[in-house]
C-alpha positions as CSV (number, residue, x, y, z in Angstrom):
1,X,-18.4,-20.1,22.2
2,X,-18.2,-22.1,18.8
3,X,-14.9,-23.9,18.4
4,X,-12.6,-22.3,15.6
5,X,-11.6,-24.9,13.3
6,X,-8.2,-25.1,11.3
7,X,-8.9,-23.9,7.7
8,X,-6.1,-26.3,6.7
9,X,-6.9,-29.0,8.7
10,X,-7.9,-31.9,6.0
11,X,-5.6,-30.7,3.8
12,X,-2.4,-33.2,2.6
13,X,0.3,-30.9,2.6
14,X,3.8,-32.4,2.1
15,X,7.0,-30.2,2.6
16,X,9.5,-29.3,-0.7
17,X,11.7,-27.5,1.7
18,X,12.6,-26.9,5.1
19,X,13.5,-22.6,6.0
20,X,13.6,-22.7,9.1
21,X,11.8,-24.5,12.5
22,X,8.7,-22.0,12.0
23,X,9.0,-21.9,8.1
24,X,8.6,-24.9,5.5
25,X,8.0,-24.2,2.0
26,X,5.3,-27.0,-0.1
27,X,4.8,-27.2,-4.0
28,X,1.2,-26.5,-5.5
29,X,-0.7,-28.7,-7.7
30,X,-0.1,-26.8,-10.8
31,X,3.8,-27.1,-9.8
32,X,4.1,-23.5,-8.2
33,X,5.9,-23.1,-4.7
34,X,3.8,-21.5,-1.2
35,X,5.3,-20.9,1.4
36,X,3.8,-22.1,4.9
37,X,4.6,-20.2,8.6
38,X,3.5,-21.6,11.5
39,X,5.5,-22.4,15.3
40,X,7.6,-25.7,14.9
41,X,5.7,-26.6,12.1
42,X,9.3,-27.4,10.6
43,X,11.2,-28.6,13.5
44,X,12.3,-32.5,13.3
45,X,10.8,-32.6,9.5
46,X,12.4,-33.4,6.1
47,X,11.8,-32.9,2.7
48,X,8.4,-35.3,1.9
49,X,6.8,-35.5,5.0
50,X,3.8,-34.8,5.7
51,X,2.7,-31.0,7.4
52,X,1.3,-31.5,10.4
53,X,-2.0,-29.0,9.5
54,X,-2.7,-28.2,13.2
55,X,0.3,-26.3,13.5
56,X,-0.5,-24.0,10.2
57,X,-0.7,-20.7,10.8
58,X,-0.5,-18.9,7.4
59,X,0.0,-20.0,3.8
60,X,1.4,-17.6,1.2
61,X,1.1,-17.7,-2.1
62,X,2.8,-14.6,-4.2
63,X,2.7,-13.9,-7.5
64,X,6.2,-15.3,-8.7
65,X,8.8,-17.6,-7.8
66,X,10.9,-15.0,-8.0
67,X,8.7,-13.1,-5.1
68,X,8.5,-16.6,-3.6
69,X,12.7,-16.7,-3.6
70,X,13.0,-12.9,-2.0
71,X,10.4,-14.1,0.4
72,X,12.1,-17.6,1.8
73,X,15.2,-15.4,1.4
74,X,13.9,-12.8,3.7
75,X,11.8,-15.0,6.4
76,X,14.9,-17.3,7.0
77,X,16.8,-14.7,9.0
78,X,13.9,-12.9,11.1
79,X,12.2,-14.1,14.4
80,X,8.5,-15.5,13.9
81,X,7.0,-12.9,16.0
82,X,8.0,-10.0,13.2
83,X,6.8,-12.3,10.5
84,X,3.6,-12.9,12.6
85,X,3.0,-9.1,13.3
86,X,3.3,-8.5,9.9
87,X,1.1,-10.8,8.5
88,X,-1.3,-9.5,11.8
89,X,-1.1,-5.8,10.2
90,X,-2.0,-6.8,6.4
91,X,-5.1,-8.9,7.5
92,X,-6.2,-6.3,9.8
93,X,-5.8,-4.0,6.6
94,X,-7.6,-6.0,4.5
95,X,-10.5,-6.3,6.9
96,X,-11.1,-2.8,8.3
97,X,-10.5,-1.3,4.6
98,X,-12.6,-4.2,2.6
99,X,-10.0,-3.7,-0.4
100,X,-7.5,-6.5,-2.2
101,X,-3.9,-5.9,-1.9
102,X,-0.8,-7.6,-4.2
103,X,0.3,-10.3,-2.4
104,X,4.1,-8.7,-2.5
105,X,2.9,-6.8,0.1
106,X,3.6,-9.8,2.3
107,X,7.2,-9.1,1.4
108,X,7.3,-5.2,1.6
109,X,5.7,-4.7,5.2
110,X,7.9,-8.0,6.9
111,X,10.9,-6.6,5.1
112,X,9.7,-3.0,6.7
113,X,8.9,-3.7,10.0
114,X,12.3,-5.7,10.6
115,X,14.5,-2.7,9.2
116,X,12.3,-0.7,11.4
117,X,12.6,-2.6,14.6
118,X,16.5,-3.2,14.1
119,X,17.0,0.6,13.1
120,X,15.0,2.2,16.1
121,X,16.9,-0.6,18.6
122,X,20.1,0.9,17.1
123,X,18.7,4.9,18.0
124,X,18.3,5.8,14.4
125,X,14.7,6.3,13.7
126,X,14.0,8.8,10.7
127,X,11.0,11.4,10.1
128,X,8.7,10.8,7.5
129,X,8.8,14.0,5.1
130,X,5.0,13.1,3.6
131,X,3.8,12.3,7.5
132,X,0.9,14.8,7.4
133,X,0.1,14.0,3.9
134,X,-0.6,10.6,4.5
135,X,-2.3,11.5,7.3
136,X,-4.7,13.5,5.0
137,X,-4.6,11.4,1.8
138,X,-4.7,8.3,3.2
139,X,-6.4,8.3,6.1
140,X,-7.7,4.4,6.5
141,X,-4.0,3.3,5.9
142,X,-2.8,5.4,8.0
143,X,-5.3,4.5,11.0
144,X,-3.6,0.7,10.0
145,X,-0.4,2.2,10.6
146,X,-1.4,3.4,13.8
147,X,-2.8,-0.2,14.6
148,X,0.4,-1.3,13.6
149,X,2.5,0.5,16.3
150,X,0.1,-0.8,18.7
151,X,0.6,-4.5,17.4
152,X,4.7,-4.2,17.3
153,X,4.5,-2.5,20.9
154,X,2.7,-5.3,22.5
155,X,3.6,-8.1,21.0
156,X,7.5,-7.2,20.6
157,X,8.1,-4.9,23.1
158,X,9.4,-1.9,20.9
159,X,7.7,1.2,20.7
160,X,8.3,2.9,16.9
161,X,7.6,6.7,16.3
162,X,4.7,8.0,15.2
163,X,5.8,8.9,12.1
164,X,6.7,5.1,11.2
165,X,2.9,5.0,10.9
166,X,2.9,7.2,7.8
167,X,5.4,4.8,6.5
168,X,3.5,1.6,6.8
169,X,0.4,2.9,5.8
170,X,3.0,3.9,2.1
171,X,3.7,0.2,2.0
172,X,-0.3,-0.4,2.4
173,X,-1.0,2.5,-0.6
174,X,2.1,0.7,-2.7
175,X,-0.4,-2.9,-2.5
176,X,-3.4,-1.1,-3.3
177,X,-2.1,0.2,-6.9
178,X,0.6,-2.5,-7.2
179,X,3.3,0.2,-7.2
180,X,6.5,0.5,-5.5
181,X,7.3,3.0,-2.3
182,X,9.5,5.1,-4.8
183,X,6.5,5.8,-6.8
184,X,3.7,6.3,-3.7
185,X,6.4,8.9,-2.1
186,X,6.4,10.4,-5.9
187,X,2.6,10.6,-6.4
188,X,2.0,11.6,-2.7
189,X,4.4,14.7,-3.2
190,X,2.3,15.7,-6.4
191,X,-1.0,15.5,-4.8
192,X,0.7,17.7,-1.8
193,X,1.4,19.9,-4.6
194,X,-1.9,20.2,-6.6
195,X,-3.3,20.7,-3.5
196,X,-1.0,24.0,-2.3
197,X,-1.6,25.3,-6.4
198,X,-5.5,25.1,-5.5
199,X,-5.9,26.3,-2.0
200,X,-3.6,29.4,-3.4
201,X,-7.1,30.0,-5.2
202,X,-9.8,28.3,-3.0
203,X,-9.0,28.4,0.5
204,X,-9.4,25.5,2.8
205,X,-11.8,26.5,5.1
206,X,-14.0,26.9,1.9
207,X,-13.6,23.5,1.0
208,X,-16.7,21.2,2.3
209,X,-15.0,18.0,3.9
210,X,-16.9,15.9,1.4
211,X,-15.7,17.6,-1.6
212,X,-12.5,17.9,-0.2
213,X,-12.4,13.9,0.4
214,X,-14.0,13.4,-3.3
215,X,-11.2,15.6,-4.5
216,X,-8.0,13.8,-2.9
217,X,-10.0,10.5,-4.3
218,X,-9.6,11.7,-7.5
219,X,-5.8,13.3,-7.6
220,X,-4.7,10.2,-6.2
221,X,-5.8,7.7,-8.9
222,X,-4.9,10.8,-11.4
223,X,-1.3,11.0,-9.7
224,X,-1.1,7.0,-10.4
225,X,-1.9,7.2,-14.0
226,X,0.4,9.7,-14.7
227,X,3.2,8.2,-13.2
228,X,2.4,4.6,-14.7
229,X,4.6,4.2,-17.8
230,X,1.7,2.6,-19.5
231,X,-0.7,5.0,-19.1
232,X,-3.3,5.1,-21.6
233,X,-4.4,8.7,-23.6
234,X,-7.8,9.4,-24.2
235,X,-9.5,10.6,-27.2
236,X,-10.7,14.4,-27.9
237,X,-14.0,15.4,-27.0
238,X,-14.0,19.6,-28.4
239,X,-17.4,19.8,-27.6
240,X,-16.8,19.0,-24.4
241,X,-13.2,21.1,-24.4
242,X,-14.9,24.0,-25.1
243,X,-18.1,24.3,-22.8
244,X,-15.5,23.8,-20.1
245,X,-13.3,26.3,-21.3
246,X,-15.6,28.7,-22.3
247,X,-17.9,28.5,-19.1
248,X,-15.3,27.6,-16.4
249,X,-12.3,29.3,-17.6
250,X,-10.9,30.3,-14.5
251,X,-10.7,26.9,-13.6
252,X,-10.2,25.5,-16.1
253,X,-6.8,28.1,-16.5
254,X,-6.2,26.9,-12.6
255,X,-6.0,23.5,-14.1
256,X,-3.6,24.1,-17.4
257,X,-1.3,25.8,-14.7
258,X,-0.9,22.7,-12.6
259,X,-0.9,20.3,-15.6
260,X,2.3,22.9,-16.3
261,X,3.7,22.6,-13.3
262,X,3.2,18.4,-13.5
263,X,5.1,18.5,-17.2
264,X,7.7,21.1,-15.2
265,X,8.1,18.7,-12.3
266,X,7.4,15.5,-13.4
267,X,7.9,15.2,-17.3
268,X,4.8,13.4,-18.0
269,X,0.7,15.6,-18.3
270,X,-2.9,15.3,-17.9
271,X,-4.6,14.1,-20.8
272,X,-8.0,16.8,-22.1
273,X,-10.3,14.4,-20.4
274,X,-8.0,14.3,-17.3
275,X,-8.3,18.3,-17.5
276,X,-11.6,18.6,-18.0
277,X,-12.8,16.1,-14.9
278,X,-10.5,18.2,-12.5
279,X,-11.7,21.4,-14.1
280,X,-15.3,19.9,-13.0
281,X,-13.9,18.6,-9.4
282,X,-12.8,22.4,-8.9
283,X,-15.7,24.1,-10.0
284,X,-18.0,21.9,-7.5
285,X,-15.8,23.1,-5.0
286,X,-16.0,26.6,-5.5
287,X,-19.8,26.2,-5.8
């Protein structure tokens, strides 16, 4: 078997701060702050020595000093091994899903997992409302989620609730779009209730799985543009209105009720290109 090397190894590293024994802190080139996690690695150190690279284990590098500030605040006070099984869970993300995520997820899932942890060792572990919704909407994070328990239960000892798999895999969906929970738990109620407005028309066992998928694809980067504050509105296209409309009117009528009930529910609406591709998404489903 190949010998695995240290990525960090001939790196000169030299430490700004000290956070804890496990947790040092070192400033960039371009004057920025990282922060560095790795056993000991900051245990008999001072500021401007040297790192000793075989003990890195991790090097993060968020977006903002004032991510980096919430981050040092947060690791100081948790064991290593949550800080470790969090970092565990966002690479496995990243790997079995093939996708980029904000680096604040770093913060969300470490800040998660503790208040997690603590809150089930005190007996007071919550449901998830949206559990089978992110079961069905986002099924790859929510397999994560499910690595996740596995992960904490081995490695800590503590065995979370199922449905605390629903929640990490939110924190996971909150990364992808650079959102924040508040918002995911918003848009993944909406797509819950798109969904019940269409299968009042097209029943579910009508649905092909594939165009089922394809659909949720859709309402979920529809649900976050509409709730995005900058959102961007589309120009007309009448020709295009009208085919649809004239042709596919009793979808296109399904759709103009939901984009009612989203202006009802939700004070923001579809734009007419928005319309017309879910119109289409419907259509190919009833075919």
């Amino acid at each position: 078997m190949a010998k695995q090397t240290n990525p960090y190894e001939k790196s000169v590293i030299i430490i700004d701060k000290i956070i804890n024994n496990n947790i040092i802190s070192s400033l960039t080139p371009e004057g920025g702050e990282t922060i560095i996690m790795g056993r000991g690695i900051g245990f008999g150190k001072r500021a401007g020595s040297l790192v000793d690279n075989r003990r890195i284990e991790k090097i993060f590098k968020l977006d903002s000093q004032d991510s980096v500030e919430r981050f040092k605040e947060l690791l100081s006070s948790l064991p290593l091994e949550y800080i470790q099984v969090s970092n565990d869970i966002v690479a496995y993300a990243k790997e079995i899903m093939d996708i980029e995520l904000n680096q604040n997820v770093y913060i969300t899932m470490t800040d998660h997992i503790s208040f997690a942890i603590d809150r089930h060792k005190q007996g007071m572990d919550f449901a998830n409302a949206l559990h089978e919704e992110v079961k069905l909407f986002y099924p790859h994070e929510y397999a994560v989620g499910r690595h996740a328990l596995y992960l904490i239960r081995s490695r800590i000892g503590v065995s979370l609730p199922e449905d605390e798999a629903a929640s990490i895999a939110l924190h996971l969906v909150n990364a992808e779009f650079s959102t924040s929970i508040s918002k995911t738990f918003t848009m993944t109620k909406m797509i819950r209730e798109i969904m019940e407005i269409i299968e009042q028309e097209i029943t579910p066992a009508n649905m092909s799985a594939y165009e089922r998928d394809r659909l949720i694809i859709n309402l979920k980067h529809l649900g976050n543009r509409l709730l995005s504050p900058d959102s961007g509105k589309s120009g007309k296209d009448s020709e295009l209105h009208d085919f649809v409309s004239n042709n596919y009117g009793r979808d296109f009528e399904l759709i103009k009720e939901i984009n009612s009930h989203i202006k009802e529910h939700y004070g923001c609406s579809m734009t007419e290109e928005e319309q017309i591709d879910l119109t289409l998404s419907v259509k190919r489903i009833r075919n």
